[in-house]
BALOBA-1460 file (C-alpha; in Angstrom, 3 decimals):
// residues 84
<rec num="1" residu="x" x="0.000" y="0.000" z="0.000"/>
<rec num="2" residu="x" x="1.238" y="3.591" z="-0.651"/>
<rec num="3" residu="x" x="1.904" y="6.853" z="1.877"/>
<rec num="4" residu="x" x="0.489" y="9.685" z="1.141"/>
<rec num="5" residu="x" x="0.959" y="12.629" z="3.555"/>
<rec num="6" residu="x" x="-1.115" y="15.965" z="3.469"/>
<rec num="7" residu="x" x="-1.248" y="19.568" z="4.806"/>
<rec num="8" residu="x" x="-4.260" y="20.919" z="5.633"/>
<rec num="9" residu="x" x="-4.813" y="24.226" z="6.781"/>
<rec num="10" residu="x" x="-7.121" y="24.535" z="10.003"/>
<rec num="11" residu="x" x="-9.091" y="27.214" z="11.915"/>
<rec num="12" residu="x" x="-10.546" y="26.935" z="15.104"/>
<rec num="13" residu="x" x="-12.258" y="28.774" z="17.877"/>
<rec num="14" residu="x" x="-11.757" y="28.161" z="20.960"/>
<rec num="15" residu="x" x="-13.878" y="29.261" z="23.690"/>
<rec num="16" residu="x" x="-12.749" y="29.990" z="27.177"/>
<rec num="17" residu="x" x="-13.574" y="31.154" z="30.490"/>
<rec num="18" residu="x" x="-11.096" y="32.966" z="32.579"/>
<rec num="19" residu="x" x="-10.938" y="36.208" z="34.789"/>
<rec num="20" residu="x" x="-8.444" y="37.336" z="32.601"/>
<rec num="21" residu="x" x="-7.570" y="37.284" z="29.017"/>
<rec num="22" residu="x" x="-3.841" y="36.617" z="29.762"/>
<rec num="23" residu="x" x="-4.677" y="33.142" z="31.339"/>
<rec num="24" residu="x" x="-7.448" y="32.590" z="28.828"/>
<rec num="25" residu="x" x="-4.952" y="32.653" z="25.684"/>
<rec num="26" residu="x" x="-2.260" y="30.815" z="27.525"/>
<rec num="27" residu="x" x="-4.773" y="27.330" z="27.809"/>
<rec num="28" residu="x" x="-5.295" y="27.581" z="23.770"/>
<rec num="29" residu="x" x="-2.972" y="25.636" z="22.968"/>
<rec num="30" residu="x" x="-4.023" y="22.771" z="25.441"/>
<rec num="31" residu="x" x="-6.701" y="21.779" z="23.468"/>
<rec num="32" residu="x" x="-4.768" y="22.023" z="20.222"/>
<rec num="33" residu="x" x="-3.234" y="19.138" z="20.556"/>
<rec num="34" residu="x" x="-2.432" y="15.937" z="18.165"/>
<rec num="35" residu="x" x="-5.035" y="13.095" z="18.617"/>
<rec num="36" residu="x" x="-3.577" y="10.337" z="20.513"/>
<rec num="37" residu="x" x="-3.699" y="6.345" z="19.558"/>
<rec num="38" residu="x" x="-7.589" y="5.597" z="20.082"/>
<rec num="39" residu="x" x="-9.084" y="8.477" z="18.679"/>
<rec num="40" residu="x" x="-6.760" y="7.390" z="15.389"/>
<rec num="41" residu="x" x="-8.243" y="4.294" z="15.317"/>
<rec num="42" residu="x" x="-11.880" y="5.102" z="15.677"/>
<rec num="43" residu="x" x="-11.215" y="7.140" z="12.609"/>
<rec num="44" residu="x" x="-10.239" y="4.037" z="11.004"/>
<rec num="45" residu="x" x="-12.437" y="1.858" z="11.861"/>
<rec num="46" residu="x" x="-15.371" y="4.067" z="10.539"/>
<rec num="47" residu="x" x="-13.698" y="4.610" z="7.059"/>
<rec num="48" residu="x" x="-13.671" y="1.046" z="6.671"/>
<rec num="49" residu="x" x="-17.371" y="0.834" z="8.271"/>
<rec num="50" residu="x" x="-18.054" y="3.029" z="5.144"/>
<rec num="51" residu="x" x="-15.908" y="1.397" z="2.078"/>
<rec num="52" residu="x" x="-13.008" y="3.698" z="2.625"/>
<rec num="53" residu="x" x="-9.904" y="1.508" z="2.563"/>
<rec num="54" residu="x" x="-7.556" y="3.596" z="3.645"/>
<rec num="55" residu="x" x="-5.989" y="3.707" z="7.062"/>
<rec num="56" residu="x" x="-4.479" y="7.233" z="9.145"/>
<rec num="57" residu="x" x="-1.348" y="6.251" z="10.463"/>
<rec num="58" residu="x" x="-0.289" y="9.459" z="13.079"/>
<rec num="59" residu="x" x="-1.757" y="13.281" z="13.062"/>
<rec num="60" residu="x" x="0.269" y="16.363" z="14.156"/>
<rec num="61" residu="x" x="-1.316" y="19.677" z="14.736"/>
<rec num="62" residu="x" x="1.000" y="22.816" z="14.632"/>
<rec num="63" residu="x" x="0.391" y="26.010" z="15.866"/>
<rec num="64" residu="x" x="2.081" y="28.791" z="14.280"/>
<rec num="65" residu="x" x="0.702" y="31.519" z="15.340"/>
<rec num="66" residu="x" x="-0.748" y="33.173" z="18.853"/>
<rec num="67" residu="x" x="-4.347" y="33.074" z="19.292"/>
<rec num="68" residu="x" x="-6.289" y="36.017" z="18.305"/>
<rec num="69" residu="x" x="-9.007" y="37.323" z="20.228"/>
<rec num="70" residu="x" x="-12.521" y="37.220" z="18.162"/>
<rec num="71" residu="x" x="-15.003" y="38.445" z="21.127"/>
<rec num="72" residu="x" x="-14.682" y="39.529" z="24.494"/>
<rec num="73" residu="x" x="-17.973" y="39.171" z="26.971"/>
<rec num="74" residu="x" x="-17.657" y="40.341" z="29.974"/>
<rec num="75" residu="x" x="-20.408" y="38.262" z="32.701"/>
<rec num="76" residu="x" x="-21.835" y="40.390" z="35.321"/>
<rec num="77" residu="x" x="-23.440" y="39.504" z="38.119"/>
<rec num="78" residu="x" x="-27.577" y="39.123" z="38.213"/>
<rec num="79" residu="x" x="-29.273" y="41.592" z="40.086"/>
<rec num="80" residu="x" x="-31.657" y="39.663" z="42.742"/>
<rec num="81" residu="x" x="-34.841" y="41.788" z="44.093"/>
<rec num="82" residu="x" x="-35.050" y="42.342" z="47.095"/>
<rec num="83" residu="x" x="-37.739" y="40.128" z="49.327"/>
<rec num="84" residu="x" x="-40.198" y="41.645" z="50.827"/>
């Protein structure tokens, strides 16, 4: 069988809650990462499920650049009435 291997350019959004944007962009890249073993194999075992005979053989996710803020919500506390 041959090896093929591909680039493929990615986006994602990541949402996070933090109390501060600092922390929030530094746990980005947490999530980021390459799948592991199982996940791999899952993915092969439902391309063959469907007729795809082709088998994944290791993933690697880079990031090159730092994240980029898209939206910025800050939560405020609900204002309770009072009981009477």
């Amino acid at each position: 069988m041959n090896e093929y291997l591909f680039e493929v350019k990615l986006r994602a959004v990541v949402r996070v809650r933090a109390a501060e944007e600092d922390v929030a962009r530094k746990v980005v890249s947490s999530v980021l990462g390459s799948p592991g073993s199982v996940e791999i194999e899952l993915a092969n075992q439902n391309n063959a499920a469907v007729g795809r005979p082709a088998t994944v053989t290791d993933v690697d996710f880079f990031q090159e650049k730092d994240p980029r803020l898209l939206k910025h919500e800050i939560t405020r506390p609900e204002l309770r009435s009072p009981r009477s």
